[in-house]
C-alpha positions in Angstrom: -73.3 -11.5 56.0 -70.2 -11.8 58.2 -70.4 -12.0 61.9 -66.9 -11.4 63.7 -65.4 -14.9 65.4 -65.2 -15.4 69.1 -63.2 -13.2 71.0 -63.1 -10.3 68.0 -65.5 -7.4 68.1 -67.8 -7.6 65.0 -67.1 -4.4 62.5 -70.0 -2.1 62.3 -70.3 -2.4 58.2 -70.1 -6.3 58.9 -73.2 -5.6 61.3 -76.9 -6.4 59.9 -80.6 -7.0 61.1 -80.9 -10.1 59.8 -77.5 -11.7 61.2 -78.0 -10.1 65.1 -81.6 -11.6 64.9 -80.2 -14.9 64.0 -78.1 -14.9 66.4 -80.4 -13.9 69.7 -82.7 -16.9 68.0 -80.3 -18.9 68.4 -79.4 -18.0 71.8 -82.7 -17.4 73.4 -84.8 -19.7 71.3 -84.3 -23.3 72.2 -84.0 -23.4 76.1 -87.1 -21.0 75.7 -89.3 -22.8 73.2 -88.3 -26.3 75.7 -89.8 -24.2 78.5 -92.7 -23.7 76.5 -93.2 -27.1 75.5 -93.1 -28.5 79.4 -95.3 -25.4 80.0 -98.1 -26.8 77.7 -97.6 -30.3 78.8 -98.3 -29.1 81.9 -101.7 -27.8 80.8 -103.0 -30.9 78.3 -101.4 -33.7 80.6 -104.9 -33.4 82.6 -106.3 -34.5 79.6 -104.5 -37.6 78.6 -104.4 -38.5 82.7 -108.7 -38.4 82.2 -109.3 -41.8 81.8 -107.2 -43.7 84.6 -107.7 -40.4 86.9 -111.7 -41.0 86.5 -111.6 -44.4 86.6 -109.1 -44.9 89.8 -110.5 -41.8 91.6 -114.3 -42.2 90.6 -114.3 -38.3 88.9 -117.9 -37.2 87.2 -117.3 -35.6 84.0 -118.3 -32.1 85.7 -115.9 -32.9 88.3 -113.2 -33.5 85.4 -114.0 -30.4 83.8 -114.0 -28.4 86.9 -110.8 -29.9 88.2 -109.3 -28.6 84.6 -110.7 -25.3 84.7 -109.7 -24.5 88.6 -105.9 -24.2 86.3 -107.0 -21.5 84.6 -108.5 -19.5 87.9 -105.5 -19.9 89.7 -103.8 -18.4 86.5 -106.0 -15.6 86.1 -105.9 -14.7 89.4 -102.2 -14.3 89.9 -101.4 -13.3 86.2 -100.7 -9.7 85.9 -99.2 -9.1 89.3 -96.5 -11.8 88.2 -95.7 -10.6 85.0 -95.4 -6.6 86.9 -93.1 -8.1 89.3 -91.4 -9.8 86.1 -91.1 -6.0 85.1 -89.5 -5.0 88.6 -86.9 -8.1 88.9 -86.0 -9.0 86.2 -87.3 -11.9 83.6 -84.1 -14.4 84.3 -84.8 -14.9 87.9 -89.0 -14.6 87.5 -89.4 -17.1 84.8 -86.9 -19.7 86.9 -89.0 -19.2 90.1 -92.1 -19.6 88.2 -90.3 -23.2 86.3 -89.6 -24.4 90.0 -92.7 -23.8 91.7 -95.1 -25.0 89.3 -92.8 -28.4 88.5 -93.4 -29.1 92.2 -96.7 -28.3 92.3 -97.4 -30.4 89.4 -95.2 -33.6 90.9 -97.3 -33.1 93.8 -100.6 -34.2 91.8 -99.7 -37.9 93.0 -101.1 -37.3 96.3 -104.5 -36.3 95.0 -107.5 -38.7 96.4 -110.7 -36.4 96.6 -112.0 -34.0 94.3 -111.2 -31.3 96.4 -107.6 -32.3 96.1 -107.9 -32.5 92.8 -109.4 -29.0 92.8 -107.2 -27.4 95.3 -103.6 -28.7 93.6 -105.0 -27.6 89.7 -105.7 -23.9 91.7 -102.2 -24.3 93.2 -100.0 -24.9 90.0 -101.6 -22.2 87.8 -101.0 -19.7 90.5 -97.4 -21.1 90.3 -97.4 -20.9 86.8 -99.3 -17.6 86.2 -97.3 -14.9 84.2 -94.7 -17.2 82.4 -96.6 -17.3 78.9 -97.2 -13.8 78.8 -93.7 -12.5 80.5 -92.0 -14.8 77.8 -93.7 -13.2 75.3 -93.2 -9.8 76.7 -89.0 -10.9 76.6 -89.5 -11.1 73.1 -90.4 -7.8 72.5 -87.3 -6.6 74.7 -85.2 -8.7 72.1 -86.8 -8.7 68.6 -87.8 -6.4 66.3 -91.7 -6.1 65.4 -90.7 -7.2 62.0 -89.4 -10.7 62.7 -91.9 -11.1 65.6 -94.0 -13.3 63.6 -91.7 -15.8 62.7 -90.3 -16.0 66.2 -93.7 -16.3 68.2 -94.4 -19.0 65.9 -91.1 -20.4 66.8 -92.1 -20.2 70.6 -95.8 -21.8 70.0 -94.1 -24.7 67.6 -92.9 -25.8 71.1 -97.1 -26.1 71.9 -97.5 -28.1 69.3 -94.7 -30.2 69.8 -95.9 -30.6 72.9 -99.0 -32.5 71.8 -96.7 -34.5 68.7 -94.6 -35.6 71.3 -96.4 -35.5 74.4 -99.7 -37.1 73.0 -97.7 -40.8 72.4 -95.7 -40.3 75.3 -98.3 -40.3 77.3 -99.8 -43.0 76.3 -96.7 -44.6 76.8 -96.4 -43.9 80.4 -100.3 -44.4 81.0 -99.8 -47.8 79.9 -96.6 -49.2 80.1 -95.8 -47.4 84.0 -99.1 -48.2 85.2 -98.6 -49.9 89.2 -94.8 -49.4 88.5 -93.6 -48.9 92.0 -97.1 -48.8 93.3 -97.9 -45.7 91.5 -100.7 -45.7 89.0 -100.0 -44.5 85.4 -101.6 -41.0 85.5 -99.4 -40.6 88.7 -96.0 -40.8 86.8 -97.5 -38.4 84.0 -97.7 -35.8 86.6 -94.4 -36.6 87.4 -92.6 -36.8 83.9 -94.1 -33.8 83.4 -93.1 -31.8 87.4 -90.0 -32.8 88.0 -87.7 -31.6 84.6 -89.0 -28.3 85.5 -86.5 -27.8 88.2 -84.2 -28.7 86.0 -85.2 -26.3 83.5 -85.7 -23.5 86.0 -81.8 -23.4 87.3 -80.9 -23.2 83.1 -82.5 -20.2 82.5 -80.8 -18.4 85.7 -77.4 -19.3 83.9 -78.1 -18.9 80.3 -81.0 -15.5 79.9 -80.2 -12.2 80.1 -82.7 -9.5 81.1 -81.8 -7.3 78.3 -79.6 -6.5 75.3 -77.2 -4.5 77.2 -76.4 -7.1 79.8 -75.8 -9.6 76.9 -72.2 -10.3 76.8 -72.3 -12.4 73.9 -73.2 -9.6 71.4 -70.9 -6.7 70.6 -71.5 -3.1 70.5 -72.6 -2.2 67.1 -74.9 -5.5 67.6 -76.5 -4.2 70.3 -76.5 -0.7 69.4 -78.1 -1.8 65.9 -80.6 -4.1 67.4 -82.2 -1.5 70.4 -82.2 1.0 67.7 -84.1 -1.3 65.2 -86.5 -2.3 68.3 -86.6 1.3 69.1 -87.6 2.1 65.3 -90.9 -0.3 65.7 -92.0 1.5 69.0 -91.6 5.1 67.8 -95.1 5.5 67.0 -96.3 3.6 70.4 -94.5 5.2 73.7 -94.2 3.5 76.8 -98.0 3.3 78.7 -98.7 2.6 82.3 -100.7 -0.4 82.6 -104.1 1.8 82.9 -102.8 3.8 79.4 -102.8 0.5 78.0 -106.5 0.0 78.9 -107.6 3.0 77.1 -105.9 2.8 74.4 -108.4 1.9 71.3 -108.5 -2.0 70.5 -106.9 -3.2 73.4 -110.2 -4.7 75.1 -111.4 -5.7 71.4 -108.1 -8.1 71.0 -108.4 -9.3 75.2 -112.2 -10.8 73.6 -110.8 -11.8 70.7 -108.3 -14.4 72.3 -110.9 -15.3 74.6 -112.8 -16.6 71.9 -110.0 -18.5 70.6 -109.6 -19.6 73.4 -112.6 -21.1 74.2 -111.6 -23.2 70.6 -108.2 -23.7 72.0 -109.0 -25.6 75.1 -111.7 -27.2 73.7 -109.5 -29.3 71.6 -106.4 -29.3 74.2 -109.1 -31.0 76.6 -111.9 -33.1 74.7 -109.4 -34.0 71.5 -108.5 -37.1 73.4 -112.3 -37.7 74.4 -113.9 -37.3 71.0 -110.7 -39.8 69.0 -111.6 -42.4 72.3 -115.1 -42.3 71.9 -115.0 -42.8 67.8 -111.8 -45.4 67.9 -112.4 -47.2 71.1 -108.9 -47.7 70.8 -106.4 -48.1 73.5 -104.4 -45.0 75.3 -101.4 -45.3 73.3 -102.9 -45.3 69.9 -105.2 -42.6 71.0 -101.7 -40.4 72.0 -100.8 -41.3 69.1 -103.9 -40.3 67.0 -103.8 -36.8 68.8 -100.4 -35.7 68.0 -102.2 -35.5 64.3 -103.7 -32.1 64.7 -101.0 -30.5 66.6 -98.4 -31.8 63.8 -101.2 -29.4 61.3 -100.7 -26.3 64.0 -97.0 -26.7 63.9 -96.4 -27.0 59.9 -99.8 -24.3 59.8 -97.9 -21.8 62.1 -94.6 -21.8 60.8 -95.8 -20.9 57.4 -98.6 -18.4 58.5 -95.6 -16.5 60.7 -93.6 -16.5 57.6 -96.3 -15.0 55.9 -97.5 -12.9 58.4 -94.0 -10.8 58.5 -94.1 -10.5 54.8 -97.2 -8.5 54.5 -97.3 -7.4 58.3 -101.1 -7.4 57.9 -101.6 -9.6 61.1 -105.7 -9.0 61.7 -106.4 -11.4 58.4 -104.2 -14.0 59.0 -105.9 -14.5 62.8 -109.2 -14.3 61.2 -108.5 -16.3 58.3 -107.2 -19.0 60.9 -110.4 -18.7 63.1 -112.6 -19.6 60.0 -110.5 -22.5 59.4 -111.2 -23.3 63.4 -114.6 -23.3 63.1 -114.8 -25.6 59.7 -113.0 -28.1 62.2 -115.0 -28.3 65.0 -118.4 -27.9 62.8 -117.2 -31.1 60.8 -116.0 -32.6 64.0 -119.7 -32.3 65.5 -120.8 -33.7 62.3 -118.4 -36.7 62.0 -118.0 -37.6 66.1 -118.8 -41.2 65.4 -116.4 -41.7 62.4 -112.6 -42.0 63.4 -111.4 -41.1 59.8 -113.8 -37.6 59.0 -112.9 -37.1 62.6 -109.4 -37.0 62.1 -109.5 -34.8 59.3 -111.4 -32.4 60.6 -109.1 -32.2 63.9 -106.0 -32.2 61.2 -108.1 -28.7 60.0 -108.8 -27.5 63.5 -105.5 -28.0 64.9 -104.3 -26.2 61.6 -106.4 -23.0 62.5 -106.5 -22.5 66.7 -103.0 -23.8 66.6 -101.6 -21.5 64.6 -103.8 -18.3 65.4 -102.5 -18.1 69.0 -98.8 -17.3 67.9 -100.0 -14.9 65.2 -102.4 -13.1 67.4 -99.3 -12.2 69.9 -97.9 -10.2 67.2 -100.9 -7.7 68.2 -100.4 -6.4 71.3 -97.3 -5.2 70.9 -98.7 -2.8 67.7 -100.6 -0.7 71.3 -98.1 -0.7 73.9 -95.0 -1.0 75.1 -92.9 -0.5 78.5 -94.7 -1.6 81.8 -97.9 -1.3 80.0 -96.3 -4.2 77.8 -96.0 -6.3 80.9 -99.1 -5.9 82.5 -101.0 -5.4 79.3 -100.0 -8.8 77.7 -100.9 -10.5 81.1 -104.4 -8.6 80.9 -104.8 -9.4 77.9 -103.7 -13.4 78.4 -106.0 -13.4 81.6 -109.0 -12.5 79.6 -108.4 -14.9 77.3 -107.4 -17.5 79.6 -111.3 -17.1 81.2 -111.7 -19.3 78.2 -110.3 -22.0 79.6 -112.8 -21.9 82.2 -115.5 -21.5 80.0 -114.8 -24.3 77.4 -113.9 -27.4 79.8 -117.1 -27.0 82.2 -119.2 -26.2 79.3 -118.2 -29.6 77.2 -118.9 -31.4 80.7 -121.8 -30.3 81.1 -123.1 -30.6 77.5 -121.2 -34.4 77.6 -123.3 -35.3 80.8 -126.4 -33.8 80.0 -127.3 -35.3 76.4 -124.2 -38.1 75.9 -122.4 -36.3 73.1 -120.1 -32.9 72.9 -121.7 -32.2 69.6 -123.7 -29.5 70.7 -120.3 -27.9 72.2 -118.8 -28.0 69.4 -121.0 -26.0 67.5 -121.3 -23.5 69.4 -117.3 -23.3 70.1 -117.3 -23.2 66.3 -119.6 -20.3 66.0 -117.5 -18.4 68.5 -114.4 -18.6 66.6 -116.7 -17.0 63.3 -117.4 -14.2 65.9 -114.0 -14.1 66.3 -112.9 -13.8 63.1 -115.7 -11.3 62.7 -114.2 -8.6 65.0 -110.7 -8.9 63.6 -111.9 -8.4 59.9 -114.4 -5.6 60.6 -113.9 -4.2 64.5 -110.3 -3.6 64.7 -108.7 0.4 64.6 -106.4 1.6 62.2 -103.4 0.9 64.8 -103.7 -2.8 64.6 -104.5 -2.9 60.6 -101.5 -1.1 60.4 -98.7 -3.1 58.6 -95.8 -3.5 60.4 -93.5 -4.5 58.0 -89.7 -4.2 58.5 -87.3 -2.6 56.3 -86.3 -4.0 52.5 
């Protein structure tokens, strides 16, 4: 495949699928998938800041879990107008405000003394951050084709689970070795490291996105006119819905319960991973970061094979499901093995390698329903009922942890929810979402 050099307009016969793909990936991708990954941190540093926040600040573990969980309101709240207003102005200039006001929120989490601080400033920065997951993922449909989708929604979530491999040890890192540096306690420059790159981050993508193919200057014509017609191709079947055509179209409320079970698995590992490798180690906050990275390392290797996979066939619905199961081996065996560093850390190595990887794969689904504005709001519905999950699965450990001294009990029961899960995507889903949707030889 030949692209044309700088400067020269590519030849129409020198034009392919494969080669205008490539290059958008290459474009888009990184500063994206680096967004991403300061976007997760943002939601997991709570978790590694649990220890010295508790112990400094005197935090319950109800408190903790409440604090964690007052994220996800904020989020909920606020989603699906920000992602329509994403619709409305534009995603270069909505996903930079959204970088910028949530890294100052999230610097702004050194100030915290009470528990209603803590409450108050975890509401604040997922109202700031509400939209940007789904309106990223929503830009990828504007720019791929439903045929590569897989592969490059796995790309994006790699950047979650690079997020835990590199955040994880870093955080130890600055936990330990920053702790009283400048009269600020460890957790304190966490919710720094992690605040203040965001502004950075948010003036890049002004310069460097585009809000869609035509305004790209860096393709040519054929490219583009290749690429919208490909993308075009994929969404013959769907037309363009209004945010309440998405709601009644068949499924679409199946796959919104459907991620908030996984969900529920997902933040119960992004929050009490930490706790349960502390508790069965009793090692230090370094080697704990560096223990954790262990089951994100699985999602990452475990999703870019599954989104490989999952474009080959285009039968998305098994591959979720068949992830969920391997979810729920995890957290049974994690119950099982809570006291045992070693079982424990292979049965977080198989958890990670299911909810990891499901989340990117299940994003290939919506966009088999809708399409247009219905795209916008309906991924952010869809994300917002999910996200309840993280409501759900950080008070619920708490609770369980502080009423019997364990999060075995949790753990069962978020393993039996990802079987449900799996469940409704093998044996609930309509023909519109079995559908393959496999590209072109």
């Amino acid at each position: 495949m030949a692209i044309a050099v700088t400067g020269a307009p590519a030849r129409p016969e020198d034009v392919t699928e494969a080669g205008i793909v490539r290059k958008v990936a290459w474009r888009l991708m990184p500063l994206i998938m680096v967004c991403y990954l300061f976007a997760f941190f943002d939601r997991i540093n709570i978790s590694f800041a649990k220890f010295q926040l508790q112990s400094d600040l005197g935090f319950s573990n109800v408190a903790y879990g409440l604090g964690a969980s007052m994220f996800v309101v904020g989020y909920v709240i606020f989603e699906v107008p920000s992602n329509l207003f994403l619709y409305r102005v534009g995603a270069r200039r909505w996903i930079a405000r959204i970088m910028i006001s949530w890294g100052i929120a999230t610097a702004l989490m050194i100030f915290i003394r009470t528990e209603w601080h803590f409450y108050t400033l975890r509401f604040i920065i997922g109202a700031m951050e509400a939209g940007f997951a789904p309106g990223i993922l929503y830009y990828l449909t504007l720019w791929f084709p439903a045929s590569h989708r897989g592969r490059i929604t796995s790309f994006l979530f790699v950047a979650s689970a690079f997020s835990g491999i590199v955040g994880a040890p870093v955080a130890g890192l600055i936990l330990g070795g920053l702790n009283g540096v400048a009269g600020l306690a460890g957790w304190q420059w966490l919710f720094l490291a992690g605040g203040l790159p965001c502004l950075v981050l948010g003036a890049l993508v002004l310069m460097r996105l585009d809000d869609r193919i035509s305004d790209a200057r860096w393709l040519s014509e054929p490219e583009k006119d290749l690429l919208s017609a490909r993308i075009a191709h994929h969404n013959r079947e769907i037309g363009d819905h209004s945010l309440l055509g998405a709601l009644r179209q068949p499924g679409f409320l199946m796959i919104g319960l459907v991620y908030f079970l996984l969900q529920i698995g997902s933040y119960g590992l992004n929050f009490w991973g930490p706790d349960l490798i502390k508790t069965a180690s009793g090692s230090s906050a370094a080697y704990v970061g560096l223990l954790t990275a262990i089951p994100y390392i699985c999602g990452a290797i475990s999703m870019v094979v599954v989104g490989r996979l999952s474009d080959a066939s285009g039968e998305r619905p098994k591959f979720v499901a068949a992830l969920a199961i391997a979810a729920a081996i995890g957290f049974f065996s994690a119950g099982l093995f809570d006291r045992q560093i070693v079982p424990l850390m292979i049965a977080l190595a198989l958890l990670g390698s299911g909810i990891v990887a499901s989340i990117p794969t299940f994003w290939t689904l919506p966009a088999k329903l809708v399409t247009g504005v219905g795209a916008a709001g309906g991924i952010a519905l869809i994300n917002t009922l999910g996200q309840f999950g993280g409501i759900v699965s950080p008070v619920m450990v708490g609770w369980v942890k502080d009423l019997t001294g364990s999060t075995t009990p949790a753990l069962y029961v978020i393993g039996s929810l990802c079987l449900v899960a799996a469940a409704l995507l093998l044996f609930a889903m309509p023909a519109s979402l079995r559908r393959s949707d496999r590209g072109p030889e």
